[in-house]
N, C-alpha and C positions, 0 to 999 in steps of 0.2 A: 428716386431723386438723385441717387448718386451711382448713374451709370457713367463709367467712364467713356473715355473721346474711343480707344483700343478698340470697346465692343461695338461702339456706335457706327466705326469702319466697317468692323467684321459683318452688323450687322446689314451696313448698305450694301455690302458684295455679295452678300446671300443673296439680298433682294433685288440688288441691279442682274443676279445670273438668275434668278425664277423670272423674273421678266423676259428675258432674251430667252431662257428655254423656253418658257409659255408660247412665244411667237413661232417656233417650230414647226406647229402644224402646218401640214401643204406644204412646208418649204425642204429644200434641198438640205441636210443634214450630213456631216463626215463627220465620223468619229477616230481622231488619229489615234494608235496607241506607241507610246512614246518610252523606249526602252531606257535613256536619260531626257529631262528636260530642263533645258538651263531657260526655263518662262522669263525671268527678268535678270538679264545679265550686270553682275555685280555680287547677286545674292546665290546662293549654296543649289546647286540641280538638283532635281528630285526623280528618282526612281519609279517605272512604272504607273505613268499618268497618262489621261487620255484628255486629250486637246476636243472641244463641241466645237463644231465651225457650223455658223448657218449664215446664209446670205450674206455670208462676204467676212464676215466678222467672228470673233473668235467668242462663243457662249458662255465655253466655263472649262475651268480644269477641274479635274478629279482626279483623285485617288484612287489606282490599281485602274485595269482594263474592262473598260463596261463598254455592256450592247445597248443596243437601242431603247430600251425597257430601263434598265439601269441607271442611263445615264439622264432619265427624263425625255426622251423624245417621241415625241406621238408618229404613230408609223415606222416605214424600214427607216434604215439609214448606212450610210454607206462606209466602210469600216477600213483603212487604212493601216498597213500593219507597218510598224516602225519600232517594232521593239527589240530589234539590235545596233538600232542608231542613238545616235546622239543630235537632238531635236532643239531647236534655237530660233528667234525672231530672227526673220530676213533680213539681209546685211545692206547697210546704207553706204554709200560712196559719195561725199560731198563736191568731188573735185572732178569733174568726167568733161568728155568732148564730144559727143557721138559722133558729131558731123564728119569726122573724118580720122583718118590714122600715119603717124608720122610714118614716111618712107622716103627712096628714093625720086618718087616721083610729086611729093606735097606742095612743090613749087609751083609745079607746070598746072596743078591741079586747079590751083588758085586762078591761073589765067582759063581755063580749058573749062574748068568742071561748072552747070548750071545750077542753081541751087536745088532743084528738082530729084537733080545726081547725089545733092549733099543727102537729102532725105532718105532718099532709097536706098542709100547706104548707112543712112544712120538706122534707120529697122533694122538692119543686117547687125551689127553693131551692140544696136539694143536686145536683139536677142541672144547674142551673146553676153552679154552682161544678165542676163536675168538667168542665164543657163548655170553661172558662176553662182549666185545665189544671194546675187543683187538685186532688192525687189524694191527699193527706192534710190534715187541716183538725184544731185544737182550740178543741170547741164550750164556749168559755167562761163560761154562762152562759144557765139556758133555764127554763121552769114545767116543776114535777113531774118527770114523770120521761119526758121528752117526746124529750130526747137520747139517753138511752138506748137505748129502742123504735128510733126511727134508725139509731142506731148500730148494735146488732144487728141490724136488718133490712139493713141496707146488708152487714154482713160475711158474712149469708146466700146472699146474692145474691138477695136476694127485692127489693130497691128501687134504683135507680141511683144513685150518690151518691161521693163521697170515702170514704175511712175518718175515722175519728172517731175522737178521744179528747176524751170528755166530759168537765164537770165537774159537772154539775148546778146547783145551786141555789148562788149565792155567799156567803159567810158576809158577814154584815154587823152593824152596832152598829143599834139600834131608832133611829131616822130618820138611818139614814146612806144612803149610795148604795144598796144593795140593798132596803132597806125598802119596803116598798108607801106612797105618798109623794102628795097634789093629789086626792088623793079626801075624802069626807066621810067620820067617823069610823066608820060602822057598812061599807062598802065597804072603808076602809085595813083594819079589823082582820079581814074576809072575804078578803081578798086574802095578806096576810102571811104569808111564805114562811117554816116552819120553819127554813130557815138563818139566821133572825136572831136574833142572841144579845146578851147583854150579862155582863162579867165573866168568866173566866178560866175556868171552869168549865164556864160553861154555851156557851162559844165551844167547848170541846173536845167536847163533846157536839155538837152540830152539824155539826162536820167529821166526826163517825165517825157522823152520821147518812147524811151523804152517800157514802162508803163504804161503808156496808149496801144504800145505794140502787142500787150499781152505778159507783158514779164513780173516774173512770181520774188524773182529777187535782182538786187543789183550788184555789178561787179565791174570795179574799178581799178585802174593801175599806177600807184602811186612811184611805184619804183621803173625802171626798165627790167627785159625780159631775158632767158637765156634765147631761145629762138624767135625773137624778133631779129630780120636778115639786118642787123645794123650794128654796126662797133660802138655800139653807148655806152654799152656797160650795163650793170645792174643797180646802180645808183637810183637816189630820189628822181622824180621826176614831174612830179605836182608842185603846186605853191599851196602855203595853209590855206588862203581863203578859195580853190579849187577841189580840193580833198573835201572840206568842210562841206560847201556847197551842195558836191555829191551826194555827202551821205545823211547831212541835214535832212535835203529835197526827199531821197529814199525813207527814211523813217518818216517823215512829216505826211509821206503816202503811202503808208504802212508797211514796206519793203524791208528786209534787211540786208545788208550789205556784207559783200566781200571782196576783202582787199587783197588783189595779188601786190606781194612784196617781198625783195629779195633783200635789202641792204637794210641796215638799223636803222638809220635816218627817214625810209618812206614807210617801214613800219611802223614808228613809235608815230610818225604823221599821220597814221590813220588812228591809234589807239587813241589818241589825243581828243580825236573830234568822234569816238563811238563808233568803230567800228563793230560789225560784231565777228568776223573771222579774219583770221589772219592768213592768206595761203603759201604757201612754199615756209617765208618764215627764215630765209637762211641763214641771216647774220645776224641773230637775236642778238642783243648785250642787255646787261644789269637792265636798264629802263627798260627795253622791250619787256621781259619778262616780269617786272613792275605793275609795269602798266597791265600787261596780259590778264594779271591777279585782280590788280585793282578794278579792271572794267569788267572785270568776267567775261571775256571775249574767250572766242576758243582759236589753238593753235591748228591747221589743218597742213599736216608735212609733206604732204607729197612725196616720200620720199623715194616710190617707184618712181616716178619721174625725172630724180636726178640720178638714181639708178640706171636708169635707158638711157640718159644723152651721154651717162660717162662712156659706157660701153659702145654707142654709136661712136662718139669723139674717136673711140681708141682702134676700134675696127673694122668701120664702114666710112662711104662718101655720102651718105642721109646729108649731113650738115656744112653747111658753108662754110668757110674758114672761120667768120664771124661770129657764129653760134656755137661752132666745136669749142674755142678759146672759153667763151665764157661756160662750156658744159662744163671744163676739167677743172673749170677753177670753181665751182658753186657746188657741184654733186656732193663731195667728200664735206663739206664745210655744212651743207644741209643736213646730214648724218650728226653733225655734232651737237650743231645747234638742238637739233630735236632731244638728242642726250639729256643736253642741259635745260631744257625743258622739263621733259620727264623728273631729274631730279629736283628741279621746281615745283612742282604740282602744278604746272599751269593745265588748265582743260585743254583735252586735245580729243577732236572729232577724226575720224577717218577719212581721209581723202585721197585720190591716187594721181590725177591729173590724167587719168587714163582717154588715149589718143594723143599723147604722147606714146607712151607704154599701148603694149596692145590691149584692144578690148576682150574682157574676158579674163585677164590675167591677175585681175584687180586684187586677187585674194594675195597675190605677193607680197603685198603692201605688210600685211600681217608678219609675213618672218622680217620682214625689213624692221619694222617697229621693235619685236623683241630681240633681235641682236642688237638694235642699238640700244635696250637699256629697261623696255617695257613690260611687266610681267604681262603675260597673254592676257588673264583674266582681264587688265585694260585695255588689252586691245580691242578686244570683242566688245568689251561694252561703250569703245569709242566707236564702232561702227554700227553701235543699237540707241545704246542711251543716249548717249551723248550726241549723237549727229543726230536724233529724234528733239532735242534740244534748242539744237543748233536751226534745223529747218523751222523750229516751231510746231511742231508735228507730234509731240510726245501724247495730245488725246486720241492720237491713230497707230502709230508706230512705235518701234522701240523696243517693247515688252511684250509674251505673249498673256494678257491679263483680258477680263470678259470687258467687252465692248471694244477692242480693237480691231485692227483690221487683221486678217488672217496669212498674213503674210510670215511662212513659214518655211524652212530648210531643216536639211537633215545629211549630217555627213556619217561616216562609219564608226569612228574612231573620237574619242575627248578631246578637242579643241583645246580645254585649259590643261592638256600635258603635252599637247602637241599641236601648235597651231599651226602647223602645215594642212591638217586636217581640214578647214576651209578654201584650200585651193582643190577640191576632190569633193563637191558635191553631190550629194545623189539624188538629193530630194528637194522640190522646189514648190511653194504653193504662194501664190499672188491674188490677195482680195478675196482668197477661198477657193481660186480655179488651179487648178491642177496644170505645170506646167515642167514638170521632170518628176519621174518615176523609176527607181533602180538605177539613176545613173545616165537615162537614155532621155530624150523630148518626149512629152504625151501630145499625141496631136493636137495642135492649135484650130479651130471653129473662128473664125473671124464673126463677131459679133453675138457665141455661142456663150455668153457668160451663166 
């Protein structure tokens, strides 16, 4: 009569991992052995543990390196040696672009390229990013309906890539960040993205156009942008009952939102009405980070991103005179901000903006965070726990614990002594397929799951 709540867990995890091993027979079985495993980033790694993976999903951990017989599995099974790496759930990136990669040429892209181009090159892209050791990404912002196609293709097993939670097309006010913006008038109004709304109304109509379209989340632009081609600024850019609307409409059809915002004024305007992320974030003050606590919203810094425009401003022709001006003024000021977050406790997921920043490099983002302030062990579990959180996702992702999905990396070296460590991936497994081995690509089967 008086077993406590402690065993009553211990004892559902026994019996939720004998069920999942029981289902083993006939099916495809790996057993990783894992020389460190940090299973649920936040809590202490463990020594010499072997990872069950069956049909996609991860069975159960154990103690010390067991075979097939050992570990409970009926039959062979296939045995993975990782035990002079350092072994962690697949790294999440909230903030990504596949569609495409800032350069000297993203301009002319925009007039030239079909969105067919965007695709093909977003595979390109996305397998680069999963090569890095990103096995879940939220593509926040892309032409037509170019994320989507991806995204289904990737969860088919038809293309190599991340899993995806798209957003489509970002709602925006008529020459605000999202607006087609530096072209001549008969080009801007060829280009403009039905997400762009103006007034209360016609904003909610836009967010449930993106919702028809297939979109898993929404994202909005309360502020202006640094590379929108337009001298706005990075000021407000919504009215309350526009912001509202949006994100009203988004949660009332089950979406969650995210708000690009640079200036304190259109951040605190989305904290206001429930946001639940905040992106870029640059010019927090006292309220923003108030509010941040008070709604539980998480901070996403991007701070690769103002990393790459500083550097572009300072030593390449990438950016217009327009965009350069507001890179050099926002980069250095989004470093701060993020600081001062950090010594806030506000939640902060990982996110890179990546396509600005090249793809594949995403793991930068990590030294970026602890020089300005973040002990690693947060980092890492801002790009596990907490962005599993953030997407909604923590009954699949996040942690390696029995019923998850099997989404698994493995670098050489400790991560929590040296987070450079995750830009040097070796080991890569998505859903349970095997997708880097030593360092190198394991050939991809299109539809070979």
């Amino acid at each position: 009569m008086g077993i406590d709540k402690g065993w009553r867990r211990h004892m559902a995890g026994a019996v939720g991992a004998f069920v999942l091993l029981a289902g083993t027979a006939g099916a495809q079985t790996t057993l990783i052995h894992a020389g460190t495993l940090l299973a649920v980033p936040g809590q202490k790694p463990l020594a010499r543990q072997t990872l069950v993976v069956t049909d996609g999903k991860v069975a159960a951990v154990r103690a010390g390196y067991l075979d097939a017989a050992a570990a409970g599995v009926a039959g062979d099974a296939r045995i993975i040696d990782l035990k002079d790496g350092f072994v962690l759930p697949g790294l999440i990136d909230c903030h990504v672009h596949l569609m495409g990669e800032l350069g000297p040429g993203s301009i002319l892209a925009e007039v030239r390229d079909d969105p067919e181009v965007a695709v093909l090159e977003g595979a390109m892209y996305a397998h680069r990013t999963l090569m890095a050791g990103f096995t879940t990404v939220r593509e926040l912002g892309s032409p037509a309906r170019t994320a989507f196609a991806l995204r289904d293709a990737i969860a088919k097993g038809e293309v190599e890539g991340p899993t995806i939670l798209a957003a489509g097309q970002m709602i925006s006010i008529t020459a605000g960040h999202g607006d087609a913006n530096g072209f001549n008038e008969a080009v801007t109004h060829a280009l403009r993205p039905e997400s762009v709304c103006d007034g209360a109304d016609d904003c909610r109509r836009a967010v449930r156009e993106q919702i028809r379209k297939g979109a898993d989340v929404i994202k909005l632009a309360t502020t202006g942008g640094v590379l929108s081609n337009i001298a706005a600024g990075t000021g407000q850019q919504m009215f309350d009952d526009e912001a509202k609307a949006v994100i009203d409409t988004a949660h009332m059809m089950g979406k969650r939102v995210a708000s690009h915002a640079h200036a304190a004024a259109g951040i605190n305007l989305a904290l206001r009405h429930g946001v639940d992320s905040v992106e870029h974030g640059s010019y927090l003050d006292a309220d923003s980070i108030a509010l941040l606590k008070q709604k539980g919203a998480y901070l996403v810094p991007t701070l690769l991103a103002g990393h790459t425009v500083v550097e572009m401003a300072r030593s390449s022709t990438t950016l217009t005179p327009a965009q350069a001006s507001k890179a050099l003024e926002v980069g250095e000021q989004m470093r701060n901000s993020f600081a001062g977050a950090v010594k806030a406790g506000v939640k902060v997921a990982f996110g890179t903006d990546s396509g600005v920043s090249r793809h594949g490099d995403n793991a930068l983002e990590f030294k970026l965070m602890v020089d300005a302030g973040m002990p690693a062990a947060d980092a890492i579990k801002a790009a596990t726990v907490n962005a599993a959180d953030l997407l909604d996702r923590t009954a699949r992702i996040g942690t390696l614990e029995p019923g998850k999905d099997a989404d698994i990396i493995a670098v050489a070296g400790n991560p929590l002594t040296d987070v450079t460590e995750l830009m040097r991936v070796r080991f890569v497994m998505r859903q349970g397929v095997l997708h880097k081995q030593d360092g190198a690509p394991v050939t991809f089967v299109p539809g070979g799951r």
